[in-house]
MIKEGU-509790 format. One record per residue (C-alpha): residue number from 1; residue in three letters; chain; x, y, z. Coordinates in steps of 0.02 Angstrom, whole numbers, padded with zeros to 5 digits. Each point is the difference from the previous one (the first is absolute). Example, Ala and Ser with C-alpha at 12.3 -4.5 7.8 and 13.67 -1.06 7.14 Angstrom:
BEGIN
i:1&aa:ALA&ch:A&px:00615&py:-00225&pz:00390
i:2&aa:SER&ch:A&px:00069&py:00172&pz:-00033
END
This chain:
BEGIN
i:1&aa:UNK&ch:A&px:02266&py:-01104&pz:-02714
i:2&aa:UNK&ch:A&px:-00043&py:00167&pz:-00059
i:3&aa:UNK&ch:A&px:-00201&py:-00048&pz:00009
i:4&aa:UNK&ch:A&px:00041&py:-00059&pz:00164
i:5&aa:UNK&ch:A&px:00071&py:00177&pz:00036
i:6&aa:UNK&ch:A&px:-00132&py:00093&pz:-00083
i:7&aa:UNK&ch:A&px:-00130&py:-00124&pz:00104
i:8&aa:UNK&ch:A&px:00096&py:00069&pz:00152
i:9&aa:UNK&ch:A&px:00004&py:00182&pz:-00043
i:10&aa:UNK&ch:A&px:-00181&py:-00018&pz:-00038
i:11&aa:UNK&ch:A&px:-00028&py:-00111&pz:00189
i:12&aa:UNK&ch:A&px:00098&py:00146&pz:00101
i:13&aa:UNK&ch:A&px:-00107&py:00130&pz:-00121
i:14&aa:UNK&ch:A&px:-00150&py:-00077&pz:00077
i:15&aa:UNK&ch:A&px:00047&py:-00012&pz:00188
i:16&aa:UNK&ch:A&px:00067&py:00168&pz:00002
i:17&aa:UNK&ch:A&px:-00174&py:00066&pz:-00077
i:18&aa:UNK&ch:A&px:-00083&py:-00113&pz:00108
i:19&aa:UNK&ch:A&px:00086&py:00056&pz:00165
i:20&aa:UNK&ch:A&px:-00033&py:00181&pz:-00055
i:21&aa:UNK&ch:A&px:-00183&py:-00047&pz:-00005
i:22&aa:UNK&ch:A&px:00002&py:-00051&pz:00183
i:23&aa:UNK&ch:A&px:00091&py:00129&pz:00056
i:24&aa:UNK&ch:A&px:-00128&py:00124&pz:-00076
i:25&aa:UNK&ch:A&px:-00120&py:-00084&pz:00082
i:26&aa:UNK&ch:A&px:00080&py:-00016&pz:00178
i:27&aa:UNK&ch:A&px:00026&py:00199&pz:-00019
i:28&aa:UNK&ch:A&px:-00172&py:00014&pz:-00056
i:29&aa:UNK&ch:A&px:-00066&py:-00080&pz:00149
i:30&aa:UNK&ch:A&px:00102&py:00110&pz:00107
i:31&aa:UNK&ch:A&px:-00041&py:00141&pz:-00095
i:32&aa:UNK&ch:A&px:-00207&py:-00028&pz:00043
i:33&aa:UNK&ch:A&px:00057&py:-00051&pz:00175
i:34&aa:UNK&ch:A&px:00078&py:00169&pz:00013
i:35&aa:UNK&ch:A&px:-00125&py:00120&pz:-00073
i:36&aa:UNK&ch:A&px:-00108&py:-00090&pz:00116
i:37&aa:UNK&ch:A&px:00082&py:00029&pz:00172
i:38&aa:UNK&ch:A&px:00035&py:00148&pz:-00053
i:39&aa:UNK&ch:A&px:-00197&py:00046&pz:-00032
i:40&aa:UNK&ch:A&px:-00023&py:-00067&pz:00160
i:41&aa:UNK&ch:A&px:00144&py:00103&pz:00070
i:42&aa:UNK&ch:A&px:-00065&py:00162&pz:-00095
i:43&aa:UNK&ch:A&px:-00203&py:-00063&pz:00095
i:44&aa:UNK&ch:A&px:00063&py:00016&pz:00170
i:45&aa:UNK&ch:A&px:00100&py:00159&pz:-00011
i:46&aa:UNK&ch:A&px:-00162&py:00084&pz:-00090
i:47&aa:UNK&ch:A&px:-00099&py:-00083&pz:00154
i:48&aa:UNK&ch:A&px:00143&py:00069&pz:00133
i:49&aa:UNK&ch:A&px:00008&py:00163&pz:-00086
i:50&aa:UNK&ch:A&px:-00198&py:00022&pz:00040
i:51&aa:UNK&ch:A&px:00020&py:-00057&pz:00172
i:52&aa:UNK&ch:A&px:00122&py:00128&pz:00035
i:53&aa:UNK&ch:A&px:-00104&py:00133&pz:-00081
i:54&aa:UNK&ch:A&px:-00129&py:-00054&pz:00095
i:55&aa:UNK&ch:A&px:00101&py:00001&pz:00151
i:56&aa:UNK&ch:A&px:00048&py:00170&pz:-00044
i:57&aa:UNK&ch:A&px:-00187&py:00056&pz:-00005
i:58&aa:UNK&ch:A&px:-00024&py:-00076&pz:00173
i:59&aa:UNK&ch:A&px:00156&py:00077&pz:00061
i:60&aa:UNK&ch:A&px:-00064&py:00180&pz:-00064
i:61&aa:UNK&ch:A&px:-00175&py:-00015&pz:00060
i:62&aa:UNK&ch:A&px:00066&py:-00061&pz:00175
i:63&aa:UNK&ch:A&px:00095&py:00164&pz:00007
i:64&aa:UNK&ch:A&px:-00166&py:00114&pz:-00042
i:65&aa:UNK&ch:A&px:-00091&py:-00114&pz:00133
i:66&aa:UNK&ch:A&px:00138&py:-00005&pz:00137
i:67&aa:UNK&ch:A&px:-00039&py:00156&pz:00097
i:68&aa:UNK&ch:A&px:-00169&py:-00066&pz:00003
i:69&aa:UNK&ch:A&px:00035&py:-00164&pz:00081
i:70&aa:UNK&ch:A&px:00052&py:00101&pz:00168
i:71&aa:UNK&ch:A&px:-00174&py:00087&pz:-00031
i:72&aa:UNK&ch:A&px:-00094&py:-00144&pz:00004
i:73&aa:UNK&ch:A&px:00110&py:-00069&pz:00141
i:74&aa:UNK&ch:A&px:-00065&py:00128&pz:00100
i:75&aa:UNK&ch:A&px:-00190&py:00003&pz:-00067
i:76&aa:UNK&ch:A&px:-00015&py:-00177&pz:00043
i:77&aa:UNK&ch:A&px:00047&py:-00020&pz:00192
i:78&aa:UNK&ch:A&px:00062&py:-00181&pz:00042
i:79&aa:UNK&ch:A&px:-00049&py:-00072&pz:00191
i:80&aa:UNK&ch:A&px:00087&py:00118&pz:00077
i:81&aa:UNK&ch:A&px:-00086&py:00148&pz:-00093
i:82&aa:UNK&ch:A&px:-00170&py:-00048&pz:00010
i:83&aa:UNK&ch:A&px:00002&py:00065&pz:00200
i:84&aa:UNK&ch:A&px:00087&py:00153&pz:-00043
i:85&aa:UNK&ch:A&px:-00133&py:00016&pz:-00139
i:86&aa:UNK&ch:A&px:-00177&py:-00025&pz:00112
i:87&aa:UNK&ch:A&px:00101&py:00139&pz:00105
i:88&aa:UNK&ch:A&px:00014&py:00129&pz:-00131
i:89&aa:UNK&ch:A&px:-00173&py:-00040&pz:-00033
i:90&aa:UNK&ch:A&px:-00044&py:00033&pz:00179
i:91&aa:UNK&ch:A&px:00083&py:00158&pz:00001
i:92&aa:UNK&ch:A&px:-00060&py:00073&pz:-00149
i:93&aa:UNK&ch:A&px:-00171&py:-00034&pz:00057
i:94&aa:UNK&ch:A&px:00043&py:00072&pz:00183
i:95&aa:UNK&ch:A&px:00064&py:00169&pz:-00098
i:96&aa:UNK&ch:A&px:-00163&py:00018&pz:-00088
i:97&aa:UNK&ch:A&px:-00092&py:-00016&pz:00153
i:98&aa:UNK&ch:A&px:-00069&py:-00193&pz:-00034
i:99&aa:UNK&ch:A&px:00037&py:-00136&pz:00113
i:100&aa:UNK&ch:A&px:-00036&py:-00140&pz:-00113
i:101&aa:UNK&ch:A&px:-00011&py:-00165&pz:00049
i:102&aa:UNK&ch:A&px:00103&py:-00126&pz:-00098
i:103&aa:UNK&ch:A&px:-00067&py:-00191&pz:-00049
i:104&aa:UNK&ch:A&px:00067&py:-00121&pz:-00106
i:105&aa:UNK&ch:A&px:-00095&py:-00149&pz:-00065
i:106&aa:UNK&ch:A&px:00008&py:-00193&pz:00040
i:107&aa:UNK&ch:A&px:00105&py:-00005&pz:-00174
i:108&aa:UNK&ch:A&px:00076&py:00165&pz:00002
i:109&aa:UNK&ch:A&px:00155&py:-00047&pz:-00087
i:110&aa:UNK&ch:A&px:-00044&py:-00037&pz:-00186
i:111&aa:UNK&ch:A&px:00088&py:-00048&pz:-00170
i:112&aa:UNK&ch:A&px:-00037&py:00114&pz:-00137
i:113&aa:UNK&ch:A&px:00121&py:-00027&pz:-00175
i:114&aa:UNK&ch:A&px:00163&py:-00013&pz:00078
i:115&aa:UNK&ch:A&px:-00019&py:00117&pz:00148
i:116&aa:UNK&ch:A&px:-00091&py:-00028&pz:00173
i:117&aa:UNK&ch:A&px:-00119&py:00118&pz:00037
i:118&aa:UNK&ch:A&px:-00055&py:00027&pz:00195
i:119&aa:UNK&ch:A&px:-00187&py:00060&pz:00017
i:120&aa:UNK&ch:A&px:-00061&py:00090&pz:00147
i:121&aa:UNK&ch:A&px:-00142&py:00124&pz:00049
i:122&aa:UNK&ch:A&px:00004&py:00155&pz:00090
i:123&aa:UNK&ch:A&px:-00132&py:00052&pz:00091
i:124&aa:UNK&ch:A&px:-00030&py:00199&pz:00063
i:125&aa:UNK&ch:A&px:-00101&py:00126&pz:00046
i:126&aa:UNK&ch:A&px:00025&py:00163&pz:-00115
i:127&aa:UNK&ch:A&px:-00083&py:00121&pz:-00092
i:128&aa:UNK&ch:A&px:00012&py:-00019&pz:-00201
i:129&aa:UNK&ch:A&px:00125&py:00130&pz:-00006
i:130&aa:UNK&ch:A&px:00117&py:-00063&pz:00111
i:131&aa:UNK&ch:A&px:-00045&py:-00192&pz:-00079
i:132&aa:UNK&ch:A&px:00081&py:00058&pz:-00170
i:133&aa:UNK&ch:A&px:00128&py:00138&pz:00122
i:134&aa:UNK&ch:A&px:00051&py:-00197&pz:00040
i:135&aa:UNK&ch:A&px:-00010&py:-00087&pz:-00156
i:136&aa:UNK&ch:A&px:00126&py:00135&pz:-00102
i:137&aa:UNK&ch:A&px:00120&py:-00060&pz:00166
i:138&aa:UNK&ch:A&px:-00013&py:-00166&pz:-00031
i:139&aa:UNK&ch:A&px:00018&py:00041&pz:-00201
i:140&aa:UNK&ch:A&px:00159&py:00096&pz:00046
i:141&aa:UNK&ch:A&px:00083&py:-00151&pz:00104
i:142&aa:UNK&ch:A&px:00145&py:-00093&pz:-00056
i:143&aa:UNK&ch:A&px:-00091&py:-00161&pz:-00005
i:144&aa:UNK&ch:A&px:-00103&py:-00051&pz:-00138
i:145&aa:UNK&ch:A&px:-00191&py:-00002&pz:00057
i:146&aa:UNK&ch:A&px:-00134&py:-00032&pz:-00109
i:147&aa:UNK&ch:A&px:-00191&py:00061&pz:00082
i:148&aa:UNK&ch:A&px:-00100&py:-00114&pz:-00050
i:149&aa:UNK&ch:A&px:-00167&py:00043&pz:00088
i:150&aa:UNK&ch:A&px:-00077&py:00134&pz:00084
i:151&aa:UNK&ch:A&px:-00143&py:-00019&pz:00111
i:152&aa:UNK&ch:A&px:-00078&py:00182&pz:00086
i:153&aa:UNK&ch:A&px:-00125&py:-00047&pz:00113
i:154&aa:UNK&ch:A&px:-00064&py:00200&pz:00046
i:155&aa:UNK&ch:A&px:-00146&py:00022&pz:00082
i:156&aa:UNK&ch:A&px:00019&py:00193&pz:00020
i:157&aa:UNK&ch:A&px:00035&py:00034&pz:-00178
i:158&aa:UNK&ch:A&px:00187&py:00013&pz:-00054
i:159&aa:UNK&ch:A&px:00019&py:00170&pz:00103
i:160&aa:UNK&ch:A&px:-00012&py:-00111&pz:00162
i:161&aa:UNK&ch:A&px:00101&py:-00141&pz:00063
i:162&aa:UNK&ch:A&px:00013&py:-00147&pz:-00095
i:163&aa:UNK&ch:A&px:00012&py:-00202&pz:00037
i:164&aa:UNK&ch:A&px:00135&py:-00033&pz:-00146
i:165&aa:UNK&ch:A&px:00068&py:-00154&pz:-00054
i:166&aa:UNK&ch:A&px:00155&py:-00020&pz:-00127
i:167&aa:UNK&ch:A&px:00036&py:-00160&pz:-00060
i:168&aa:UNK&ch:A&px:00178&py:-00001&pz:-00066
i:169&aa:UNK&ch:A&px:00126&py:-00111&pz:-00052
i:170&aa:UNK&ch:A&px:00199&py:00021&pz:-00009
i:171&aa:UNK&ch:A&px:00127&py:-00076&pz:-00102
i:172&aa:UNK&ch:A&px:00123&py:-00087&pz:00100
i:173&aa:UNK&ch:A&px:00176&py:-00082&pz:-00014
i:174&aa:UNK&ch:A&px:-00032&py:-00184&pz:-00121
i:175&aa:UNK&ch:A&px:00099&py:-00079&pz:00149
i:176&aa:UNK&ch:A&px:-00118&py:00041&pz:00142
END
């Protein structure tokens, strides 16, 4: 009976060691399942912290480039604006003395990057001096013009009056 006993001890002995074994191993399993959501936990919050810096450096450089969007509101005339434009035009021409013909081509409205640009040409009699008396005007105007050719047609020298043509181009609202 006592062998029997000692048999027994030694059976229990070996379940409780083996039950320990298991259980290590269950925690061990949860352990590595752990550490690993929690890598993947510690991933994302690296990957949300740099979206919110970048956020942050959007946020800042929208605030050093806010006044400017009302600038370029107003440099780039929508539908409306382009009329009101070709006016001041006309009437900067009509204070330096010009009357200038206005023409647009067949594809006057262009894409250029991410802007449309409207090309026209103005056509005028003038002497050079008033030409560039005209071309600081149209320098000094709210809209942005770019000159991209000259043509002086001056028969009389550049004392006399002049046949000039400016081709020009203006940027223009993207929605146009």
């Amino acid at each position: 009976m006592k062998k029997n006993l000692k048999k027994f001890d030694w059976l229990i002995l070996i379940l409780i060691i083996l039950v320990q074994i298991g259980l290590i191993v269950f925690l061990a399993k949860r352990i590595i399942m752990t550490n690993s959501l929690l890598r993947e936990t510690n991933q994302r919050l690296i990957s949300f912290e740099k979206r919110d810096e970048s956020l942050l450096r959007l946020e800042e450089d929208y605030d050093l480039i806010k006044e400017d969007v009302g600038i370029i509101s107003q440099i780039l005339p929508g539908k409306e604006g382009v009329v009101g434009f070709i006016n001041e035009i006309e009437n900067e021409a009509s204070q330096s003395g010009l009357v200038a013909d206005i023409s647009f081509g067949t594809k006057s409205v262009t894409s250029e990057d991410s802007y449309k640009v409207i090309r026209f040409s103005l056509i005028f009699e003038a002497t050079y001096y008033q030409m560039i008396d005209f071309v600081k005007k149209l320098e000094e105007m709210s809209q942005v013009i770019v000159i991209e050719k000259v043509t002086i047609q001056s028969p009389e020298g550049i004392e006399g009056k002049n046949m000039i043509t400016l081709n020009l181009k203006a940027y223009i609202d993207p929605n146009f």
